[in-house]
KEDO-842454 format. One record per residue: residue in three letters; x, y, z of N, C-alpha, C in turn. Coordinates in steps of 0.001 Angstrom, whole numbers, always signed. Layout:
BEGIN
residu  n.x  n.y  n.z  ca.x  ca.y  ca.z  c.x  c.y  c.z
ALA  X  Y  Z  X  Y  Z  X  Y  Z
...
***
This chain:
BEGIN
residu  n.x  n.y  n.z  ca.x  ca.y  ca.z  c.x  c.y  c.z
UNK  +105043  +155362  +99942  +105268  +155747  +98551  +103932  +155724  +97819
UNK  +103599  +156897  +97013  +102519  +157307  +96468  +102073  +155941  +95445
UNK  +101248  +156072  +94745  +101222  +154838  +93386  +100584  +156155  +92564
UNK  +101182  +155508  +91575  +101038  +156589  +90126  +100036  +156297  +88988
UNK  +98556  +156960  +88989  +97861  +156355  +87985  +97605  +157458  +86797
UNK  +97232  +156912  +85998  +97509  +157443  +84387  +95676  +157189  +84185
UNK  +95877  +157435  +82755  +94396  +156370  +81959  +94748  +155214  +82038
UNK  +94045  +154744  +81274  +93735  +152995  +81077  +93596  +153451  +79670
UNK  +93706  +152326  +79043  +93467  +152658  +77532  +91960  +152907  +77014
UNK  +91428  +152300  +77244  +89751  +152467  +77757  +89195  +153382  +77474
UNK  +90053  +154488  +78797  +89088  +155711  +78822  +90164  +156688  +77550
UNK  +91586  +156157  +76977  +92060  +156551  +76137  +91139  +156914  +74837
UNK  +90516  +155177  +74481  +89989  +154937  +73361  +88730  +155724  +73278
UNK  +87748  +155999  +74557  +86762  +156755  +74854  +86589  +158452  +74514
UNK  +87832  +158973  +75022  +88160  +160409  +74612  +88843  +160378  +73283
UNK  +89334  +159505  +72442  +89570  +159575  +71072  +88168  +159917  +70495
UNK  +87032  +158739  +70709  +86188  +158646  +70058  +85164  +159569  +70223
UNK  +85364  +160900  +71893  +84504  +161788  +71873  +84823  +162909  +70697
UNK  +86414  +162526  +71068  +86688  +163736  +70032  +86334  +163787  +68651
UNK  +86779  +162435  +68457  +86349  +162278  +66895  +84401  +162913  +66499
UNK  +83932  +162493  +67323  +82296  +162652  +67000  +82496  +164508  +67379
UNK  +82680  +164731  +67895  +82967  +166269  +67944  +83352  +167122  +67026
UNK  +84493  +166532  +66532  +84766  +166945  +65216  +83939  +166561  +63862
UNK  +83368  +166061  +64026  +82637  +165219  +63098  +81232  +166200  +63052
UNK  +80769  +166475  +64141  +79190  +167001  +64237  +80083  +169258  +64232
UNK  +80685  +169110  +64731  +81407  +170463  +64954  +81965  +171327  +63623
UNK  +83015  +170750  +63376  +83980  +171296  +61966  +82765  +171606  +60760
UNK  +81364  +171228  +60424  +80868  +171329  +59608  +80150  +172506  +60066
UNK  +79643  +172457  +61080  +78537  +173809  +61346  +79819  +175041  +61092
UNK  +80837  +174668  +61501  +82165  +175651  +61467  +81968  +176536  +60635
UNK  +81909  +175467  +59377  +82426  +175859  +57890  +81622  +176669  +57340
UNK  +80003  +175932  +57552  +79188  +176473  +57405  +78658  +178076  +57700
UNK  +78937  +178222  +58710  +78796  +179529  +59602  +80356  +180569  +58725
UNK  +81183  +179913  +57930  +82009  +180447  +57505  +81464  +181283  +55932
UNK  +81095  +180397  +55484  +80353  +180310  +53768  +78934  +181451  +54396
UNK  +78262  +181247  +55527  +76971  +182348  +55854  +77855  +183446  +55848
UNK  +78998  +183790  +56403  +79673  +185100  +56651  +80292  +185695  +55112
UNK  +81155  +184724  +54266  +81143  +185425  +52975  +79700  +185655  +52469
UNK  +79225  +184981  +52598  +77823  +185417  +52024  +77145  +186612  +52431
UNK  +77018  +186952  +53438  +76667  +187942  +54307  +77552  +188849  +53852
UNK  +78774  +189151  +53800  +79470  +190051  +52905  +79608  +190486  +51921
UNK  +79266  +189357  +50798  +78871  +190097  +49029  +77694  +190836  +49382
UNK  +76783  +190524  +49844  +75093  +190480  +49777  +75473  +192016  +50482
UNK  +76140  +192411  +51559  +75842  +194110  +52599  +76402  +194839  +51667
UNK  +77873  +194083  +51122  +78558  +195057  +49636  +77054  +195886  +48983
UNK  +76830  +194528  +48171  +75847  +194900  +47016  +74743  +195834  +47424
UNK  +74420  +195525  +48965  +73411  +196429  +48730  +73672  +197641  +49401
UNK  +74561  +197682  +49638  +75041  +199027  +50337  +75424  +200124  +48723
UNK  +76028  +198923  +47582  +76526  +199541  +46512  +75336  +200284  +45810
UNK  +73975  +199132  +46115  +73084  +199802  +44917  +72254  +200886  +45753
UNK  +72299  +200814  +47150  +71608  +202016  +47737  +72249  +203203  +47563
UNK  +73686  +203186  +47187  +74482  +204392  +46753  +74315  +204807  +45500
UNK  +74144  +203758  +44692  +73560  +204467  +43823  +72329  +205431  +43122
UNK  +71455  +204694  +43743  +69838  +204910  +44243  +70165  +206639  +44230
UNK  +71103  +206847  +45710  +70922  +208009  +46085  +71513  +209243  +45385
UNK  +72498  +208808  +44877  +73549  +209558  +43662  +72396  +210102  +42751
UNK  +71575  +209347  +41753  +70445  +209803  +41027  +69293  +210318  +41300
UNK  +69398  +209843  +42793  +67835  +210896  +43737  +68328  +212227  +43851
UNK  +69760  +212503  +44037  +70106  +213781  +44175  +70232  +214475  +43127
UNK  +70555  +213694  +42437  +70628  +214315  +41040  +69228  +214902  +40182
UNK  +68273  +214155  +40280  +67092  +214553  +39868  +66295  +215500  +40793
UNK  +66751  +215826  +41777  +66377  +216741  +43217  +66978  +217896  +42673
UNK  +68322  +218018  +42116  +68864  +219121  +42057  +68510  +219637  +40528
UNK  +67683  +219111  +39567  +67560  +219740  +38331  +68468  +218856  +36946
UNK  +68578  +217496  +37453  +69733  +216782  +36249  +70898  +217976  +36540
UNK  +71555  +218241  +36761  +72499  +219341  +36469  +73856  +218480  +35524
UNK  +73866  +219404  +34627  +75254  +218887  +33690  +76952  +219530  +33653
UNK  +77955  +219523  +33323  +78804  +220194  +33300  +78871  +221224  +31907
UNK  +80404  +221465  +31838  +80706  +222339  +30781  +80305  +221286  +29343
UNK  +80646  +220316  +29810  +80898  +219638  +28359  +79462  +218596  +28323
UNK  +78501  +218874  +28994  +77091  +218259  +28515  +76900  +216964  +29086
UNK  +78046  +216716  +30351  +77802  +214956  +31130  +76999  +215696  +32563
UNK  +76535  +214607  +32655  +75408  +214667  +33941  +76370  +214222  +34745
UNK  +76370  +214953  +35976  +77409  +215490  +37007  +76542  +215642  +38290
UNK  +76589  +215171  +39456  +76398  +215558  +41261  +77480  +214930  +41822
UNK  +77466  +216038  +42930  +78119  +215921  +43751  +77126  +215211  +45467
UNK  +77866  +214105  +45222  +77230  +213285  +46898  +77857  +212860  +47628
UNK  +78022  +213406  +48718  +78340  +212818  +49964  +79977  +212974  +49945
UNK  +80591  +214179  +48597  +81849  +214688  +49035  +82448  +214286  +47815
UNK  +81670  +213270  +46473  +82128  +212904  +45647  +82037  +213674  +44617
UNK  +82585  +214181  +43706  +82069  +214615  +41875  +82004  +213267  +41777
UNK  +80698  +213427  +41097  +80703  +211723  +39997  +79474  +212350  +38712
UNK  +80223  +211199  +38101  +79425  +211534  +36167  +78612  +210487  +36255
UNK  +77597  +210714  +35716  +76486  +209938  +35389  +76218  +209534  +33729
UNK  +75691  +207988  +33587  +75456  +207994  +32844  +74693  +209246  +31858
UNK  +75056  +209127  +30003  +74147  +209898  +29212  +72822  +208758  +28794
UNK  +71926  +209584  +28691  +70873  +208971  +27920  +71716  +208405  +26552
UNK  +70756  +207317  +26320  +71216  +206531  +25124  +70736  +205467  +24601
UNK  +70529  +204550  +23288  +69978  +203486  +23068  +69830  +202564  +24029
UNK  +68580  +201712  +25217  +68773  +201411  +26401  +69728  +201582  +27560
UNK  +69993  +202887  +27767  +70900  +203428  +28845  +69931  +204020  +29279
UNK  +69680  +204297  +30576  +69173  +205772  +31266  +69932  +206744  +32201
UNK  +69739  +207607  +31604  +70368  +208400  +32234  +70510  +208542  +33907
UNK  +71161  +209195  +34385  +71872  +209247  +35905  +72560  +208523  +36846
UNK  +72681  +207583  +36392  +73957  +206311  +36882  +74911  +206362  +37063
UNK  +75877  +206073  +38149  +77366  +206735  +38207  +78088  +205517  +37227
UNK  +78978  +206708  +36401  +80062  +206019  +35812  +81638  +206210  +36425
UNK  +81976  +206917  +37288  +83080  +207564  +37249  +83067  +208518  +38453
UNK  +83950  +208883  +38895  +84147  +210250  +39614  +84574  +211337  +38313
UNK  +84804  +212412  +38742  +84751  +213559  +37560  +86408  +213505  +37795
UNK  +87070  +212692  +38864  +88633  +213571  +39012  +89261  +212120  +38463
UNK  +88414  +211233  +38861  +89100  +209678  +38493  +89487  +209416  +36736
UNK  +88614  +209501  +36291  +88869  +209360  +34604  +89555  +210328  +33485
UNK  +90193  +210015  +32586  +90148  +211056  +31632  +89321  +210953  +30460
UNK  +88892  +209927  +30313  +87245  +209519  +29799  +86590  +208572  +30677
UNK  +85417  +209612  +30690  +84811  +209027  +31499  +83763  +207806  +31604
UNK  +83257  +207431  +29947  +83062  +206757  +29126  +81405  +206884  +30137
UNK  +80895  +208164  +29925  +79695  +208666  +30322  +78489  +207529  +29739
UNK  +78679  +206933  +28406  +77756  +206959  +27021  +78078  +205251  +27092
UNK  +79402  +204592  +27807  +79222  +203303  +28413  +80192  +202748  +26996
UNK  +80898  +203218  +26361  +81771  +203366  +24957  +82975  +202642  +25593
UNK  +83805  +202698  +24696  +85462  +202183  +25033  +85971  +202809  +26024
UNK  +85704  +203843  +26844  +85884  +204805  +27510  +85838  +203941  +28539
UNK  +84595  +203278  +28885  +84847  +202729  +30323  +85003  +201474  +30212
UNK  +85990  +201284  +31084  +86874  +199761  +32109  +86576  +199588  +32974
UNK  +87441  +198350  +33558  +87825  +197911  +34669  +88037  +199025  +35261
UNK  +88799  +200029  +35331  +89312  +201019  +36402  +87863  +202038  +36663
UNK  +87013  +202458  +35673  +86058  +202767  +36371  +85195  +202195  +37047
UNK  +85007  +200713  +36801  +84310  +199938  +37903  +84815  +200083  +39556
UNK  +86260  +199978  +39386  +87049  +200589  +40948  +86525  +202144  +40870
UNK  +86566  +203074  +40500  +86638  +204385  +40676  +85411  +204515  +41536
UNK  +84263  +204046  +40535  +82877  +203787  +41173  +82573  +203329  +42716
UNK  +83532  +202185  +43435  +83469  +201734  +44533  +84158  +202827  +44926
UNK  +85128  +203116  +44686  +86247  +203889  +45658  +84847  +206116  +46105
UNK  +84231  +205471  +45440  +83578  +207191  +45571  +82618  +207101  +45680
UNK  +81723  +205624  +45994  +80460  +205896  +46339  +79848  +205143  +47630
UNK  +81520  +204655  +47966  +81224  +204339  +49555  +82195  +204787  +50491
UNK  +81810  +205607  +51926  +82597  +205681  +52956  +83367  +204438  +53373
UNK  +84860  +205115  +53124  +85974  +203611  +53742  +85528  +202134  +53238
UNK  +85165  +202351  +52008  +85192  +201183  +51923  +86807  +200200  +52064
UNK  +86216  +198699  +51745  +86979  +197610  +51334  +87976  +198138  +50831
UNK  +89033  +197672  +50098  +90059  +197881  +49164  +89968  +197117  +48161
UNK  +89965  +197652  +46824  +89652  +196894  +45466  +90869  +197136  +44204
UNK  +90863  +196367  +43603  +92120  +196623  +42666  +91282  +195998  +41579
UNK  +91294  +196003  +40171  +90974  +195393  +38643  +92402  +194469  +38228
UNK  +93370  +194459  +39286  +94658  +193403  +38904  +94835  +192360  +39427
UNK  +94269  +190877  +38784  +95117  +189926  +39866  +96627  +190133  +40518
UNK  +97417  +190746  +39582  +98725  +190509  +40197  +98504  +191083  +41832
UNK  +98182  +192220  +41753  +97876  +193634  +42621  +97118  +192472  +43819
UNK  +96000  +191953  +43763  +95243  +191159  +44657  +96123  +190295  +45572
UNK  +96825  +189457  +44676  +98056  +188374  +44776  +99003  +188814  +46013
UNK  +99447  +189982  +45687  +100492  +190700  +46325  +100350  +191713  +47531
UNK  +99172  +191847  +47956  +98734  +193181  +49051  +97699  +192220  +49496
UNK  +97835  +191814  +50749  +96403  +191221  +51300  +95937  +192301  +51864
UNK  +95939  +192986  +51533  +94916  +194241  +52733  +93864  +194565  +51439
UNK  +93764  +194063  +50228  +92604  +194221  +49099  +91846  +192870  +49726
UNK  +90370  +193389  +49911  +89173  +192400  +49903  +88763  +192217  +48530
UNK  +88841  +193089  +47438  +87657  +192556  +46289  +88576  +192729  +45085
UNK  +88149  +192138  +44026  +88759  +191961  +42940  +87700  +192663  +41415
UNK  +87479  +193708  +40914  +86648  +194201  +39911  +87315  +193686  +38623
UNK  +85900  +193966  +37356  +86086  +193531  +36419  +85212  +194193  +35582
UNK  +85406  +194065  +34514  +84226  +194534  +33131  +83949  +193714  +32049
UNK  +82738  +193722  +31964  +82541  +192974  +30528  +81514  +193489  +29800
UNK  +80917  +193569  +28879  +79795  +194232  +27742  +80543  +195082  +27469
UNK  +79603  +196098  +26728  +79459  +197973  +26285  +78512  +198267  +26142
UNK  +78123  +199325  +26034  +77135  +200046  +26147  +76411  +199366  +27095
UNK  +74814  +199085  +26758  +73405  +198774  +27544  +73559  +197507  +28458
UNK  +74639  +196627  +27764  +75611  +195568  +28404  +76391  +195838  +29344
UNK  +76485  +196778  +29444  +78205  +196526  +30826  +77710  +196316  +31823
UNK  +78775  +195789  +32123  +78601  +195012  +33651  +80114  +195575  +34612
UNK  +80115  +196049  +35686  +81232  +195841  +36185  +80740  +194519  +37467
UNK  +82031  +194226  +37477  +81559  +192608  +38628  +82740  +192620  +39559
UNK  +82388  +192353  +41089  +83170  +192640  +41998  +82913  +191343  +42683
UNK  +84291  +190752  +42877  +84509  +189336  +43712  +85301  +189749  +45066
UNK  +84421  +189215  +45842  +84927  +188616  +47274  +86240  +187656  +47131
UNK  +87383  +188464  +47472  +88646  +187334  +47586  +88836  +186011  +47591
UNK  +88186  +186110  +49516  +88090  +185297  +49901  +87016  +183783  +49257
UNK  +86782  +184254  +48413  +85830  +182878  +47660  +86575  +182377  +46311
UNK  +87339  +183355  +45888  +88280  +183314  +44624  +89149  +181578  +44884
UNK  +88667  +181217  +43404  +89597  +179919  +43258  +90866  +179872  +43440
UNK  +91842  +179218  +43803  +93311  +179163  +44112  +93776  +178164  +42967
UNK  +95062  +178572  +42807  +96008  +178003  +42064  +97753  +177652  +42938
UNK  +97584  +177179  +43836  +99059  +177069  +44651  +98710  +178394  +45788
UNK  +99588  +179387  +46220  +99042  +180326  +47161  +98691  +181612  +46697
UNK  +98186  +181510  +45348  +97780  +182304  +44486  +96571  +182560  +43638
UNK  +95500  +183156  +44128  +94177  +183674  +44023  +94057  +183464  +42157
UNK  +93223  +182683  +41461  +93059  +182877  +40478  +92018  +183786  +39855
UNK  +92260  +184381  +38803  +91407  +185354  +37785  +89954  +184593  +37434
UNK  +89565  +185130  +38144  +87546  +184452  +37323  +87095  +184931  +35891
UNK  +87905  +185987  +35627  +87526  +186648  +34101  +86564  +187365  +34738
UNK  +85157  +186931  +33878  +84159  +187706  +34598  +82825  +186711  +34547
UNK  +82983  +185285  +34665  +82457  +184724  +35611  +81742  +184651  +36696
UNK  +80253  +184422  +36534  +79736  +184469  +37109  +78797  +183418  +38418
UNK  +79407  +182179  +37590  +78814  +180387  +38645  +80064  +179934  +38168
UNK  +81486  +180605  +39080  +82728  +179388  +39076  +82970  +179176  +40471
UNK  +83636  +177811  +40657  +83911  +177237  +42105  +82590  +177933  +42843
UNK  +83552  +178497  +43898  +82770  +178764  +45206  +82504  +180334  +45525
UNK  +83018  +181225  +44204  +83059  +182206  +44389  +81674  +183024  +44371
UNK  +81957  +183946  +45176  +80323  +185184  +45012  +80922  +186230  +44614
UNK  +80162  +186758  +44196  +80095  +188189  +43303  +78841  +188632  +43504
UNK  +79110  +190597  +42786  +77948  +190657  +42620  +78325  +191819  +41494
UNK  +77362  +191991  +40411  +77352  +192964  +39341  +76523  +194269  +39601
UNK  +76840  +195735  +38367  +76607  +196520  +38420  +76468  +196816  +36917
UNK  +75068  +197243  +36358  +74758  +197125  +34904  +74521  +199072  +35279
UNK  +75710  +199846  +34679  +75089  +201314  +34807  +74386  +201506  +33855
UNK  +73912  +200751  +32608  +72477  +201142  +32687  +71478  +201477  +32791
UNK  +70886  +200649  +33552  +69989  +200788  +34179  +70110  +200959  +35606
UNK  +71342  +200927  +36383  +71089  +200367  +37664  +71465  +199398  +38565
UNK  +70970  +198156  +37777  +70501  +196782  +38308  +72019  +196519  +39370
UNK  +71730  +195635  +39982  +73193  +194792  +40709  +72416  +193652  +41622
UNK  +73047  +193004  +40672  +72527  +191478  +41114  +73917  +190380  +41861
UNK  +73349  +189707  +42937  +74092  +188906  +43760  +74405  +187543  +43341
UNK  +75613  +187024  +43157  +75633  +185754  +42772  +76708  +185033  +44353
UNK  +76021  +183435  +44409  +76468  +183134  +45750  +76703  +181379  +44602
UNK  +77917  +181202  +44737  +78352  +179901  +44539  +78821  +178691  +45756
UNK  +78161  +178025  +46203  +78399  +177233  +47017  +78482  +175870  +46617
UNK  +79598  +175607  +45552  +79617  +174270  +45243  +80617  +172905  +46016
***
């Protein structure tokens, strides 16, 4: 008859305590390598966003400023109509505001005209396949197949549209909370778009 051996508690207490140090030195690089990857994701957004823009106004000034019927600066890139900013008290001209089919004001001049929804319009037409974006928490809340969450704040020489990474968005129970337009809350990154001028700057919260 065979004899039946097991552990000893010993080597029990031994493989507890590898594990524990494993987890201990492990779960953090984890996390870490988690927070580099959102990060790595606002940051290719943004600059994928502002090289689209870049190019929207290179074409545009290539082709002669060209305007429409009604006097808005208008190209077509890469399959899109889009309106460009008007010249204006610190505005410069050629900046996408809009697609030409997306708005019914297009709020060219950076006026009451433009929102939240042209900040989406803007993503949705100046990148191939992008992400999926909505300007609604509810909308975010309810469809996980949306990565980003847009927003607006200023007018005119001020506006900002601001686009959050979901996945960094503060929680409230299993429900993504509204940042407003917040720019250093929790842990979230973003990054802005001043049509303005241009600019789009990266914000990375790692608190």
């Amino acid at each position: 008859m065979k004899k039946q051996s097991g552990f000893t508690l010993i080597e029990l207490v031994i493989v507890v305590v590898i594990l524990g140090f494993l987890a201990v030195t492990a779960i953090p690089k984890f996390l870490d390598l988690t927070d580099q990857a959102k990060q790595a994701n606002i940051e290719g957004m943004a600059g994928g966003f502002a090289t689209a823009v870049s190019l929207a106004r290179a074409q545009w000034e290539a082709e002669g400023r060209p305007t429409d019927g009604t006097n808005r600066n208008v190209v077509s890139y890469d399959g899109s109509d889009l309106v460009l900013t008007t010249e204006a008290t610190g505005i410069r001209p050629g900046y996408v505001v809009s697609s030409v089919a997306g708005r019914n004001n297009n709020g060219a001049g950076l006026g009451t005209g433009f929102t939240a929804a042209n900040c989406v319009d803007i993503w949705q037409n100046i990148f191939q396949q992008p992400p999926r974006v909505t300007d609604a928490i509810g909308t975010l809340n309810n469809d996980s197949s949306i990565d980003y969450l847009a927003a607006k704040s200023g007018s005119g020489s001020t506006t900002l549209c601001h686009f959050y990474l979901k996945e960094t968005l503060d929680k409230s129970g299993d429900d993504y909370s509204d940042p407003g337009t917040a720019t250093n809350t929790g842990n979230t990154n973003s990054f802005t778009y001043q049509p303005a001028n241009s600019s789009v700057v990266v914000y990375i919260n790692n608190n």
